[in-house]
N, C-alpha and C positions, 0 to 999 in steps of 0.2 A: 414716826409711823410709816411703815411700809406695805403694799399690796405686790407681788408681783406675780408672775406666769412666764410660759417662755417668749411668751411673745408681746411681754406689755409688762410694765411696772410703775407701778406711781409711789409718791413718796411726799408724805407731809413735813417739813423743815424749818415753818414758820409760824406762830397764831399771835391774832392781833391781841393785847389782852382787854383791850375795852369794848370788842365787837366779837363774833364770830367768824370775821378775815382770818384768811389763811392761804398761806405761800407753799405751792407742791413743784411738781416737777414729774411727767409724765416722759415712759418712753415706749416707742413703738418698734414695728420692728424698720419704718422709714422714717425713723427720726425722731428728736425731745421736744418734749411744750412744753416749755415754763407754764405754771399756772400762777392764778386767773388768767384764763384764756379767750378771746374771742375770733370766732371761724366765719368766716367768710361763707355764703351757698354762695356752692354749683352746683345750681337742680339738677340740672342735663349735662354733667361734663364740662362745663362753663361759665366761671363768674363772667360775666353780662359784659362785653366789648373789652374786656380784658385779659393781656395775655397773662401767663402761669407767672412768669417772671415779673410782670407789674404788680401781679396781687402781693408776690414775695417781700417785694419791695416795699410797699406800707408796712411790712411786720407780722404777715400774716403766719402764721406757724402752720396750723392746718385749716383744712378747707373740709365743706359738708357736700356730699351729693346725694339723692333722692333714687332709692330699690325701685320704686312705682315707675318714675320716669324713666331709668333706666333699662327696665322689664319692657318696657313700648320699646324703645328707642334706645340705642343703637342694637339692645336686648343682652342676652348672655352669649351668643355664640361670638357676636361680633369682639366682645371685648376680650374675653378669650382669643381667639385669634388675632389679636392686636397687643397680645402679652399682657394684657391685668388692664384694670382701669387708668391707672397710673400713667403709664407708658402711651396707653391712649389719649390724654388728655394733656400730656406732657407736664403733669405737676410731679418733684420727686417728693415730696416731704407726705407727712400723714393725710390720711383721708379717714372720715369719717361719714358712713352711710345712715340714713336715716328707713325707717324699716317698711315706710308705706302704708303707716298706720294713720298718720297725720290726712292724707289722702280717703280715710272713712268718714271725715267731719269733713276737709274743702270740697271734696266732691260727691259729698253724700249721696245727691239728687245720682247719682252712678253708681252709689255700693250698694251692695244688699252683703249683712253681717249674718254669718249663723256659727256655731261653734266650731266648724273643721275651718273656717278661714271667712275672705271677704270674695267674692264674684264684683268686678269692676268692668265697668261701661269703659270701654278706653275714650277719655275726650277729644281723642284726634280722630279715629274714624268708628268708634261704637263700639268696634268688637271686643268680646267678653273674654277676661281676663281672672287667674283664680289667682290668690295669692293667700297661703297660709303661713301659720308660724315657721313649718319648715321650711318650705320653699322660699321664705325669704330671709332666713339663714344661708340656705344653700344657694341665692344669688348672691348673695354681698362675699361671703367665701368664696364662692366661684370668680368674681371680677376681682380680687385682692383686697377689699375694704382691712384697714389696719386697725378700726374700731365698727364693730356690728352691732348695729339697736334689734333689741327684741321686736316684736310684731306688737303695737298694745290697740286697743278698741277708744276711741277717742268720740266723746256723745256732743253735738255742740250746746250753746246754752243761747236760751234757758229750756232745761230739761226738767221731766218731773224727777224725785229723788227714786223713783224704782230703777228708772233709765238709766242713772248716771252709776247706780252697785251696780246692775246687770253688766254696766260697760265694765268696771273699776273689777269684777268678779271675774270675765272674761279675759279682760289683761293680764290676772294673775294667773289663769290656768295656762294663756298661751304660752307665759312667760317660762313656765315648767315645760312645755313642750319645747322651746326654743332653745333651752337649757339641754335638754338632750341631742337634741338635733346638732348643737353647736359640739358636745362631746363627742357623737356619732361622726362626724365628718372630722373629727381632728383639730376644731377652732383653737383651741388652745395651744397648740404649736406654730398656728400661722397668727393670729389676733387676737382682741381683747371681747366680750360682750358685756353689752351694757340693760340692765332691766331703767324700765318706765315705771314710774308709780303716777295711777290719776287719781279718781275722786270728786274733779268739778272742785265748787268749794263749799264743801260739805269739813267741817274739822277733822271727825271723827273717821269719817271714810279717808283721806287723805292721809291720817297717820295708819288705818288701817291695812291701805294700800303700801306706802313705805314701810312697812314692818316686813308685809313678803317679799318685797325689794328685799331690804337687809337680810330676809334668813334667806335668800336664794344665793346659790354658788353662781355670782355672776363678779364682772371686775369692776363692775363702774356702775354707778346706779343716778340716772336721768329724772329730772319733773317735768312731765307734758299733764297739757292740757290749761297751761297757763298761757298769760296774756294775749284770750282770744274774745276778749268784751270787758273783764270784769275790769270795777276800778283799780285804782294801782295798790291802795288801802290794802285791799282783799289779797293781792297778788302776794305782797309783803306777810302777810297771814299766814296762807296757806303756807308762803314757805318756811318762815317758822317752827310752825307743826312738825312742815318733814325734816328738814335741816337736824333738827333735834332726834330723829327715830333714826334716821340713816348713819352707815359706819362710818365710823372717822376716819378708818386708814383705807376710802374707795371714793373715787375721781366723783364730784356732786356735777350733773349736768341740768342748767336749767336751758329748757329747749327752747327756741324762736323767739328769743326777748334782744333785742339792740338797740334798745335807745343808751348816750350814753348813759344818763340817773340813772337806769335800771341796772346798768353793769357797777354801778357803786354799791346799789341798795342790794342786790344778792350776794356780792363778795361780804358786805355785812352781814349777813346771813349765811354766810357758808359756802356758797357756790363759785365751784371750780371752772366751770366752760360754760362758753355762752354762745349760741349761732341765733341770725336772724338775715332775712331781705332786706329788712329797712334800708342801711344804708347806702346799697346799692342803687334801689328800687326808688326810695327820695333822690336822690346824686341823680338818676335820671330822669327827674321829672325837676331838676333846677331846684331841689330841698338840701340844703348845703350846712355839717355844723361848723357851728364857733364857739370859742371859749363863752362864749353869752349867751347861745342859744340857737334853735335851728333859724334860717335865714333864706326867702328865697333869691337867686342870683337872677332872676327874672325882672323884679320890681328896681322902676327908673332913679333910684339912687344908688346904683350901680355902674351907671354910665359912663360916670367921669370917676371913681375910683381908680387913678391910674397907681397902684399900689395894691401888693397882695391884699387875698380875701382876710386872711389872719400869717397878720406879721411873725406868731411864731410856728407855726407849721412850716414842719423842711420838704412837703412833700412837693412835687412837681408842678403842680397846679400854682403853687404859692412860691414856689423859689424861684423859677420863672415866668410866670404869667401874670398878668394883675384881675382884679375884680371886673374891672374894665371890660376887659376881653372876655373873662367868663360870662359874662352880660350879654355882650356882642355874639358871641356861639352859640346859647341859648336864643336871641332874639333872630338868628339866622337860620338857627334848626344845623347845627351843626355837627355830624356827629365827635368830633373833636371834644366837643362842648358835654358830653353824657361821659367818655372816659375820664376829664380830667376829674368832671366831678364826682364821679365812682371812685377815683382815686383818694381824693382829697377825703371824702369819708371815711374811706375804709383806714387808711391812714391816722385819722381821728380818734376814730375806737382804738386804734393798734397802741397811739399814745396813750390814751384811759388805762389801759389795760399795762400798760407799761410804768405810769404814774402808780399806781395802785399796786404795782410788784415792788417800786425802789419806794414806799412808802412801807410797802410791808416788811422790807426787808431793813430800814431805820427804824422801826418798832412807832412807824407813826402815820396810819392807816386813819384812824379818827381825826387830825387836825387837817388830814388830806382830802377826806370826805367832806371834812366843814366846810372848807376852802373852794372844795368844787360847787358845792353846792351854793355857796356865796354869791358867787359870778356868773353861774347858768341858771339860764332862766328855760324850765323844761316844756313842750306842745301841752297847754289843757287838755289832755284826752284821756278815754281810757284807755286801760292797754291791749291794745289790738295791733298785732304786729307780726302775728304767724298768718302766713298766708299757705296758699296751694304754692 
């Protein structure tokens, strides 16, 4: 199965046959993802104390940046003038922008929603801010994004069920105006666009939503509105529902989820790309994983660990450093001590994601998933993982 455009193609080449795993291969116009994929954020042009090259390093393919922040800060003239975002930030490989829409739920208490767009409180100094379906087509084309998310309307929970169609109704109409806007300006010979399907977790509205996903002329089609409270149970549900309406031959993105279990449990369900904070955002706060489970490097049996954190990790943190010392960095407040373990995570997932491709590609995805799941032991929580 093949999708492609001039400026984006994916391709499906592999299916698990006892799951809904499946092995693609995306290409942009700066370069391929193997899929399942997981992207790294840079809200602002910056995975968090790491250079472009270190993120590479872990395995990262491509990287997420955020239209909202970027629209404040450094804005559209600047990045233009600075040859694309790209260029500015000095990452070559794909970037994928996220459309500002996620930004109507973290920073509600600043939106106000009405059908031509959203008016945004900017959080840095107040000033008001418009951001519609077009306009935010025509920043992420304007900066060079090599994948553009539609604008979608995102209600948090717990919502009443009027609120969450209103939202889920409004997504789909933006999504047709984004649709034009991205033809209007030529997207198709410079990128790909991606439609959003929500719905909260309502069944019914969920798959109603991913069905105008699928009949719209878009290349990739994303799940937001997941993992921002509900249990993990529910999260596996909903996807489900959509997994099953959405095309088969268009890139499946499930937004802001990175724990690793979660990147097992939606490749079982169908899903191509995954971005999230977490692992950056735990990495600097001393939350570190392992083949067993998340671990903090903080707590004093750490101390005398003079041996990496996990013996088979090749990344920096572990090829040369011991637990020891990451202990030591952390209780010094060192910044040293937040890169490596930025690293070390990102690095983590890169493996997951890399396990779960040479599994897919041995035709043994289910005995791979068992196995993981054997040994790691996942945070009791629900999934709460998309932040501002």
């Amino acid at each position: 199965m093949e999708v492609t455009s001039p400026a984006f193609a994916f391709t499906v080449f592999g299916h698990d046959l006892a799951t809904g795993a499946r092995r693609g291969r995306m290409t942009t116009v700066h370069g391929v993802v193997e899929t399942p994929a997981f992207m790294p954020v840079g809200t602002q042009a910056s995975i968090k104390t790491l250079l472009p090259q270190e993120v590479r390093g872990t395995g990262a393919q491509i990287i997420l940046a955020n239209t909202y922040h970027l629209m404040l800060r450094p804005g559209l003239d600047t990045l233009v003038a600075a040859g694309g975002l790209h260029r500015f930030m000095g990452w070559n490989g794909p970037i994928l922008t996220d459309s500002g829409g996620f930004q109507i739920f973290s920073l509600a208490g600043n939106a106000r929603v009405r059908e031509t767009g959203v008016t945004f409180r900017s959080h840095i100094d107040g000033s008001p801010w418009e951001l519609g379906p077009e306009a935010s087509i025509s920043l992420q084309l304007g900066w060079g994004s090599d994948i553009v998310m539609a604008l979608d309307h995102l209600v948090g929970l717990p919502a009443d069920s009027a609120s969450v169609r209103d939202a889920t109704d409004r997504t789909d109409r933006w999504l047709n105006r984004c649709v034009t806007a991205f033809n209007e300006l030529g997207g198709q010979e410079r990128a790909a666009l991606f439609g959003i399907c929500q719905g909260g977790m309502d069944g019914k509205l969920r798959r109603y939503s991913a069905q105008a996903v699928a009949d719209t002329n878009v290349n990739g089609c994303a799940i937001g509105g997941l993992s921002v409270g509900e249990p993990k149970p529910v999260m596996a549900e909903m996807l489900e529902i959509v997994t099953a309406v959405l095309p088969r031959d268009k890139p499946r993105y499930l937004m802001g989820v990175g724990s690793p279990e979660d990147l097992w449990m939606g490749v079982a369900r169908g899903v191509d790309m995954f971005d999230c904070v977490l692992p950056t955002r735990l990495a600097r706060n001393g939350a570190l994983f392992t083949p067993e489970g998340r671990v903090s490097i903080k707590q004093r049996r750490f101390a005398n660990l003079h041996g990496p954190l996990d013996p088979d990790c090749d990344c920096v943190a572990c090829d040369q450093f011991t637990a020891a010392y990451l202990h030591h960095l952390f209780r010094a407040k060192e910044i040293l001590g937040l890169r490596l373990a930025s690293i070390h995570n990102l690095r983590f997932l890169a493996r997951q994601v890399e396990d779960i491709r040479r599994s897919l590609d041995r035709n043994a995805f289910a005995p791979a998933h068992a196995a993981f799941l054997e040994r790691y032991r996942p945070v009791a929580a629900a999934a709460t993982e998309e932040t501002v």
